[in-house]
VOGU-3710 file (C-alpha; in Angstrom, 3 decimals, decimal comma):
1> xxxxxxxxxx> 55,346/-67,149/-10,135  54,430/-63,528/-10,152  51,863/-64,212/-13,229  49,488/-65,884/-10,908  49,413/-63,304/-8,226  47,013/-60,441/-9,592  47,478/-56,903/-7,289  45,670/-53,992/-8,188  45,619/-50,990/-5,378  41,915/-50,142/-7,366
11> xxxxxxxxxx> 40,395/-53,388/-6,630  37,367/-52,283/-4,055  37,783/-56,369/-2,803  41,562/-55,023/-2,046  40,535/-52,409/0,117  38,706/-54,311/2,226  41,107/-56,781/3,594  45,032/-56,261/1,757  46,886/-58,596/4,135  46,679/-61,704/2,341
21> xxxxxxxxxx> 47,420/-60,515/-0,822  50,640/-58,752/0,730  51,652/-61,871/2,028  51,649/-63,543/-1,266  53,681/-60,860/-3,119  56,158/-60,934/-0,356  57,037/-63,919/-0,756  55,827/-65,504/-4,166  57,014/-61,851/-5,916  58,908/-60,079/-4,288
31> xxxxxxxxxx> 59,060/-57,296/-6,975  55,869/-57,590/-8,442  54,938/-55,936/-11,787  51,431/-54,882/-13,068  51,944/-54,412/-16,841  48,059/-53,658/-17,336  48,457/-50,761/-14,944  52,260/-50,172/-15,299  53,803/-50,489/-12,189  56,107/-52,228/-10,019
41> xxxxxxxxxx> 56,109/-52,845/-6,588  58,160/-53,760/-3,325  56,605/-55,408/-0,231  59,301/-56,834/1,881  60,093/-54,651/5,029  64,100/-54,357/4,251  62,942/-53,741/0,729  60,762/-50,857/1,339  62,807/-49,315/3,898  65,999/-48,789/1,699
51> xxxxxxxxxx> 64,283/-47,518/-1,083  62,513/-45,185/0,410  65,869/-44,211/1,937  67,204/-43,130/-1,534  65,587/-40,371/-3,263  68,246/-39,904/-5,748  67,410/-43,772/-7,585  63,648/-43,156/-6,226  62,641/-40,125/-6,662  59,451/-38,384/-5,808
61> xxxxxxxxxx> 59,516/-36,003/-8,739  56,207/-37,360/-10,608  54,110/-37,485/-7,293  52,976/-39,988/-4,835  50,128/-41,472/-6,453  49,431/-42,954/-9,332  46,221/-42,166/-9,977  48,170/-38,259/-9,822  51,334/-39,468/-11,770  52,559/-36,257/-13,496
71> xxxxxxxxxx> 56,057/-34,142/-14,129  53,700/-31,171/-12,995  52,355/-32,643/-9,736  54,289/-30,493/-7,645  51,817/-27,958/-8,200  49,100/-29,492/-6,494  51,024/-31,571/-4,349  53,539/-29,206/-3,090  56,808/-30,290/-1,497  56,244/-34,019/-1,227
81> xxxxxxxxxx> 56,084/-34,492/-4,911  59,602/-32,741/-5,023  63,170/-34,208/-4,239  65,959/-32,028/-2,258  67,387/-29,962/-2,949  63,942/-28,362/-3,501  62,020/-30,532/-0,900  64,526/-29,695/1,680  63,862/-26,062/1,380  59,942/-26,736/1,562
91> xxxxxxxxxx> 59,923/-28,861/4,125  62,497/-26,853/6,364  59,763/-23,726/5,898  56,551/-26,036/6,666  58,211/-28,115/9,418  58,447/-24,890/11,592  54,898/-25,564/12,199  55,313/-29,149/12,911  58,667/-28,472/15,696  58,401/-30,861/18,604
101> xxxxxxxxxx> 57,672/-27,463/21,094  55,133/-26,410/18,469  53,142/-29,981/18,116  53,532/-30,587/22,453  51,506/-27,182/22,769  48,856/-27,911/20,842  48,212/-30,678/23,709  45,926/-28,589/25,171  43,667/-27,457/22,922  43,523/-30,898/20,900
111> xxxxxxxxxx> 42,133/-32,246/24,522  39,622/-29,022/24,600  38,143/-30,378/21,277  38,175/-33,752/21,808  36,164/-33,307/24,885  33,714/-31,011/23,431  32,772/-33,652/20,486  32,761/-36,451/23,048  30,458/-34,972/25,665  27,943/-33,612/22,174
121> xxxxxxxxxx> 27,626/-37,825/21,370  27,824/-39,070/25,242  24,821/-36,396/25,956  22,943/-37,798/22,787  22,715/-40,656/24,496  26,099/-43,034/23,637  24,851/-44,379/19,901  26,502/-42,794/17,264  28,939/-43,020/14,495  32,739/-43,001/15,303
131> xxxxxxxxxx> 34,365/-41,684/11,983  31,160/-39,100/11,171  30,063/-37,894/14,632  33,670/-37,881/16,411  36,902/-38,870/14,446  36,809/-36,998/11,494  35,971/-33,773/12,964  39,014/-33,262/15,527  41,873/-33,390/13,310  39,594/-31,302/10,763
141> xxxxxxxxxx> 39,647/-28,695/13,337  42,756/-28,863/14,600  44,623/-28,571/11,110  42,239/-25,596/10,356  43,391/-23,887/13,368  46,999/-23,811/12,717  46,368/-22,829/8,625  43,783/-20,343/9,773  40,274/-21,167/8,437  37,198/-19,677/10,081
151> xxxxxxxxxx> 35,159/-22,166/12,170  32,013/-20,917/10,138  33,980/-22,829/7,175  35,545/-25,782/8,461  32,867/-28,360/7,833  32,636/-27,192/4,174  35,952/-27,733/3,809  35,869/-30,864/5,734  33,449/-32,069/2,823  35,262/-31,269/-0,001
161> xxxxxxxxxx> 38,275/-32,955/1,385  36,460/-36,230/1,763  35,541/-35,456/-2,066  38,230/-35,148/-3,083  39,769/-38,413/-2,709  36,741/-40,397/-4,486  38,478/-43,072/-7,185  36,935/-45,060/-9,872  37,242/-48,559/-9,039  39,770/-50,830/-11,585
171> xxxxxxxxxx> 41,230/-47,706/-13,053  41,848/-45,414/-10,477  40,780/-42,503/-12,001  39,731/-39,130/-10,562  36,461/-39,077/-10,539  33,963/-35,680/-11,136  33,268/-35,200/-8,168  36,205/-35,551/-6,608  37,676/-32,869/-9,375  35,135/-30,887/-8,658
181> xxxxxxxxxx> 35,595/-30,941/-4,670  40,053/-30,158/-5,509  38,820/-27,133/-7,542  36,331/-25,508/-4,855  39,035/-26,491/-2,380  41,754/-24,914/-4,585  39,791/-21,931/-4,989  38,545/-21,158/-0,907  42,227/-21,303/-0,305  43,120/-18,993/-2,857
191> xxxxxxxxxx> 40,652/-16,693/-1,708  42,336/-16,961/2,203  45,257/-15,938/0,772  44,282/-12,844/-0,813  42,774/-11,568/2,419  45,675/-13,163/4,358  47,842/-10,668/2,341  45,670/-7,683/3,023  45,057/-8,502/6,820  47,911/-11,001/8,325
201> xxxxxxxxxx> 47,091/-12,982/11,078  49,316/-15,311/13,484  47,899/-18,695/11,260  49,956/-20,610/8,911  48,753/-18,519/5,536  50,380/-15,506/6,820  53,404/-17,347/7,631  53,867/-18,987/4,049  52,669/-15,627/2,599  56,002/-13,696/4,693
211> xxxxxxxxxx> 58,133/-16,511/4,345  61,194/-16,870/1,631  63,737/-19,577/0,073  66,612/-18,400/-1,820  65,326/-14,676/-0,707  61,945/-15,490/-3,025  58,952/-14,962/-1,738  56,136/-18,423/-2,525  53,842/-17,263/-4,632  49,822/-17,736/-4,268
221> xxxxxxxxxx> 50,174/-20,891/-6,105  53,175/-22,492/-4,086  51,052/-21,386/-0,933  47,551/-22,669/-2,111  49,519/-26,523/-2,664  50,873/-26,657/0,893  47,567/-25,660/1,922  45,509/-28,356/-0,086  48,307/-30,843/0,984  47,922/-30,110/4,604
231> xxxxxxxxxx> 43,944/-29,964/4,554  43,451/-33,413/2,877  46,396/-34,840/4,748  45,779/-33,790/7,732  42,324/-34,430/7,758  42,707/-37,864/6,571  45,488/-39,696/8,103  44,200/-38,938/11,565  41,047/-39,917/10,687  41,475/-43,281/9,786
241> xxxxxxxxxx> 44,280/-44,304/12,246  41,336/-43,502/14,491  38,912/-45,436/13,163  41,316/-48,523/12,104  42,130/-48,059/16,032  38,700/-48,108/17,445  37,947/-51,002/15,317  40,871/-53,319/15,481  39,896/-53,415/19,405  36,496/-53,822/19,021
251> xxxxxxxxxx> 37,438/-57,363/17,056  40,112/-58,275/19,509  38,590/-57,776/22,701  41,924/-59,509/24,956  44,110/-56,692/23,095  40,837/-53,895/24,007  41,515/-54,571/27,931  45,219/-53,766/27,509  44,204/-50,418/25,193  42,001/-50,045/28,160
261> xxxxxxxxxx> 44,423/-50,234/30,906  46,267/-47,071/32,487  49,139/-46,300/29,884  48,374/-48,418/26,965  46,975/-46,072/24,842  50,199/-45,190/23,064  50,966/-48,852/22,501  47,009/-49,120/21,278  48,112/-46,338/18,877  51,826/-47,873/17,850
271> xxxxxxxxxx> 49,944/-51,479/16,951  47,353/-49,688/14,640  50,143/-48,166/12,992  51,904/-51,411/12,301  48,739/-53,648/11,951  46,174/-51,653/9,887  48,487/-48,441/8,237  46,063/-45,677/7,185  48,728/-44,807/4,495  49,069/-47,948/2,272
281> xxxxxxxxxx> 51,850/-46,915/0,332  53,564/-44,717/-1,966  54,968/-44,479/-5,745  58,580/-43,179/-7,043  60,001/-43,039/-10,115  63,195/-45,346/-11,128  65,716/-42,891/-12,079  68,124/-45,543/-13,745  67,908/-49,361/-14,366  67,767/-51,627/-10,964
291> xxxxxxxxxx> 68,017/-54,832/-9,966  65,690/-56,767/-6,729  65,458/-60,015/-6,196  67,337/-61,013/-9,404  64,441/-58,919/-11,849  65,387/-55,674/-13,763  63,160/-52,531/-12,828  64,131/-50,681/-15,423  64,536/-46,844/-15,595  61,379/-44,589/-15,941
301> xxxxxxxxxx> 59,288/-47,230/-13,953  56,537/-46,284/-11,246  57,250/-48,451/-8,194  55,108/-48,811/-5,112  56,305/-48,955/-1,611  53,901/-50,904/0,195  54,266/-49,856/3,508  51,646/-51,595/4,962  52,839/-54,514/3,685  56,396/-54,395/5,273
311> xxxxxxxxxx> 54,909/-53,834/8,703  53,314/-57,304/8,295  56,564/-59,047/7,279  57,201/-62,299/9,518  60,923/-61,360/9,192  60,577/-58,497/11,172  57,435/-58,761/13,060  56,722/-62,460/14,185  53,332/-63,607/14,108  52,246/-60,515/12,198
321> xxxxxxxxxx> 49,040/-60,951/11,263  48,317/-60,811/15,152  47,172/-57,821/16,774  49,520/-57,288/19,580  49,727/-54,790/22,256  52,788/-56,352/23,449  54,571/-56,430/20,732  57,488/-54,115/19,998  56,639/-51,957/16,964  59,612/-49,972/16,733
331> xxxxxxxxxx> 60,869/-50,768/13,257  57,229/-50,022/11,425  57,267/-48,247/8,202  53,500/-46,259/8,876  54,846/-42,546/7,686  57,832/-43,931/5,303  61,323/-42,924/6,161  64,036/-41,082/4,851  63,931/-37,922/3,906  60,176/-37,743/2,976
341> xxxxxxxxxx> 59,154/-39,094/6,163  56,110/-37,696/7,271  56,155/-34,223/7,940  52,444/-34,558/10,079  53,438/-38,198/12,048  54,214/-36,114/15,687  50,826/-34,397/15,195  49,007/-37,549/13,713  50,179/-39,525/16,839  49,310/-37,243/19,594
351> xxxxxxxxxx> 46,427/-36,556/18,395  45,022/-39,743/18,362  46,580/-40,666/21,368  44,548/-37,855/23,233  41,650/-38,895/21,206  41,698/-42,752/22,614  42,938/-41,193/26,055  39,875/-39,292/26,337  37,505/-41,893/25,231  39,148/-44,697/27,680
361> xxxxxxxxxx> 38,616/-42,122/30,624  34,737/-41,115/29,606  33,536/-44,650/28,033  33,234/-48,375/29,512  35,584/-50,717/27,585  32,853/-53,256/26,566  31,828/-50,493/23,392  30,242/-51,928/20,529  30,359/-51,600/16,853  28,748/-51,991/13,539
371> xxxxxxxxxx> 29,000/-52,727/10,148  31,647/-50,480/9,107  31,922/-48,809/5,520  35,151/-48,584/4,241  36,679/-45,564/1,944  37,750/-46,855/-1,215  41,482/-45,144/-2,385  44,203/-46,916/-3,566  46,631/-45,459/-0,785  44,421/-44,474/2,130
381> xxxxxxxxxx> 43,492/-47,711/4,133  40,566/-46,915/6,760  36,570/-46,241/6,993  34,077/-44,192/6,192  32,036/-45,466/8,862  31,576/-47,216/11,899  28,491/-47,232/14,135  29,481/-47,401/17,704  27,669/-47,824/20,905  28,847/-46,756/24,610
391> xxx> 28,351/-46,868/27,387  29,449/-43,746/29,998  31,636/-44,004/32,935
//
């Protein structure tokens, strides 16, 4: 029955509401294939979670995108579009950044910026646009911090990330702009690096630029990928668990008065997750000839792990397409598992819980919202914009 479903993670009607169609697939196709756009793809929670479990029959060696899909990805995408051995020795290097002591410190400062964006749209009077005016810009600067880009630069670089992940709808394909934003990006970081390398600092550039696997020093290009990774990444997936976060509320205003409550904001945050992922999904490529659900993926195919479409599986999360505070939420698939697992989910997490934290202790709960705009990407699930009205404590 898969031939009636039609999927297609480029289809702008897709974006704005995936849930339905990720019911059907889970249980009229289970493993779905697009031959038009040549792919495959799992939904079902158990599904998803083991293959994402096993690099060596998965592997990530062609990227995480499709739109991206290349044997030479690594070079943009850095470590994630590697599998270990080489990804273990990447991500071992990065992840000192990303230590649980490391992320808890940054506590502090993440609250400092928060407050200073909240109290610039409280003084302007309480109307103003959550993703534009507030959400996007924390995890923007926080990010920039710890790689080391001036604060003169980080809302140009905030721009070009946004850029960057602009999509022509039905095919997927990069478009200008978006080219053109990766290159300028590509090229401000390579020009960090050089002075990096003439004047170190204590930032994440001159960390990568001392650092060595195998006793080999990462060259500029090696460098300038983790850097474009971490920029676009870690702008982004805050970002839109944010928004999704501040939205899903505003629609269910029962679950809002829990979010509200003292507490509740890490359960407000561990719903989102589950409910409305940011990160949609990702693609690996079939390293030999498999079998789900009685179908044949054969070797060499690009298969999708819809995470977002496990965390709504009835089998593991009853009554899923309910937002839930209650709820327990501990088996969600938001930042994949295994050993790609995401490197940024401690940061991701606090920071939006101090983000929500802060706004529950400086807004009433009966905020307002409007028409939202929605990014269109095949992977990244979340908005654009969202005009929002409070009201001070």
């Amino acid at each position: 029955m898969s031939d009636v479903i039609i999927y297609s993670p480029y289809d702008h009607a897709m974006h704005e509401d995936p849930y339905p169609t990720y019911g059907l697939l889970r249980e009229k196709a289970p493993v779905y294939c697009n031959d038009t756009l040549d792919f495959w793809a799992l939904t079902r929670h158990a599904d998803v979670y083991t293959a994402g479990r096993d690099y060596t029959t998965y592997s990530n060696s062609h990227g995480v995108s499709l739109e991206l899909w290349s044997p030479d990805i690594a070079k943009r995408q850095s470590f994630i579009a590697m599998d270990p051995p080489n990804h273990t020795q990447f991500r071992a290097l990065i992840s000192r950044a990303f230590t649980p002591r490391r992320v808890a410190e940054l506590e502090p400062r993440i609250r400092e910026i928060t407050r200073s964006y909240l109290h610039r749209v409280l003084d302007a009077g309480g109307d103003f646009d959550f993703i534009a005016d507030l959400a996007q810009s924390i995890p923007a600067d926080v990010i920039s911090e710890l790689v080391g880009v001036p604060a003169a630069d980080r809302q140009q670089i905030l721009r070009w990330s946004n850029e960057s992940l602009l999509r022509e709808e039905g095919s997927g394909a990069i478009t200008a702009s978006s080219a053109d934003a990766t290159l300028r990006l590509m090229g401000y970081y390579g020009q960090l690096i050089a002075d990096r390398r003439a004047h170190p600092g204590d930032d994440m550039v001159s960390a990568l630029i001392a650092a060595e696997i195998d006793g080999q020093r990462l060259s500029d290009q090696d460098i300038g990928a983790v850097l474009l990774l971490l920029g676009v990444a870690g702008n982004e997936s805050t970002t839109k668990i944010l928004g999704n976060a501040w939205y899903q509320a505003a629609r269910h205003p029962g679950q809002r008065s829990i979010a509200f409550q003292p507490g509740r904001v890490g359960n407000w945050v561990e719903e989102t997750l589950r409910y409305d992922s940011s990160g949609q999904m990702t693609v690996r490529r079939v390293t030999r000839d498999v079998e789900w659900h009685g179908t044949v993926v054969p070797a060499g195919s690009r298969l999708l792990l819809i995470f977002a479409a496990a965390n709504h599986d009835p089998r593991v999360f009853p009554d899923p397409e309910t937002f839930d505070l209650e709820r327990d939420t501990s088996r969600t698939i938001a930042f994949g598992t295994g050993p790609h697992f995401c490197l940024g989910a401690s940061l991701a997490r606090l920071e939006t819980r101090v983000v929500l934290e802060e706004l529950v202790a400086a807004v009433h709960e009966n905020y307002g919202v409007g028409m939202p705009v929605r990014v269109h990407h095949p992977n990244i699930h979340g908005l654009r914009s969202l005009p929002t009205t409070v009201k001070p404590r």
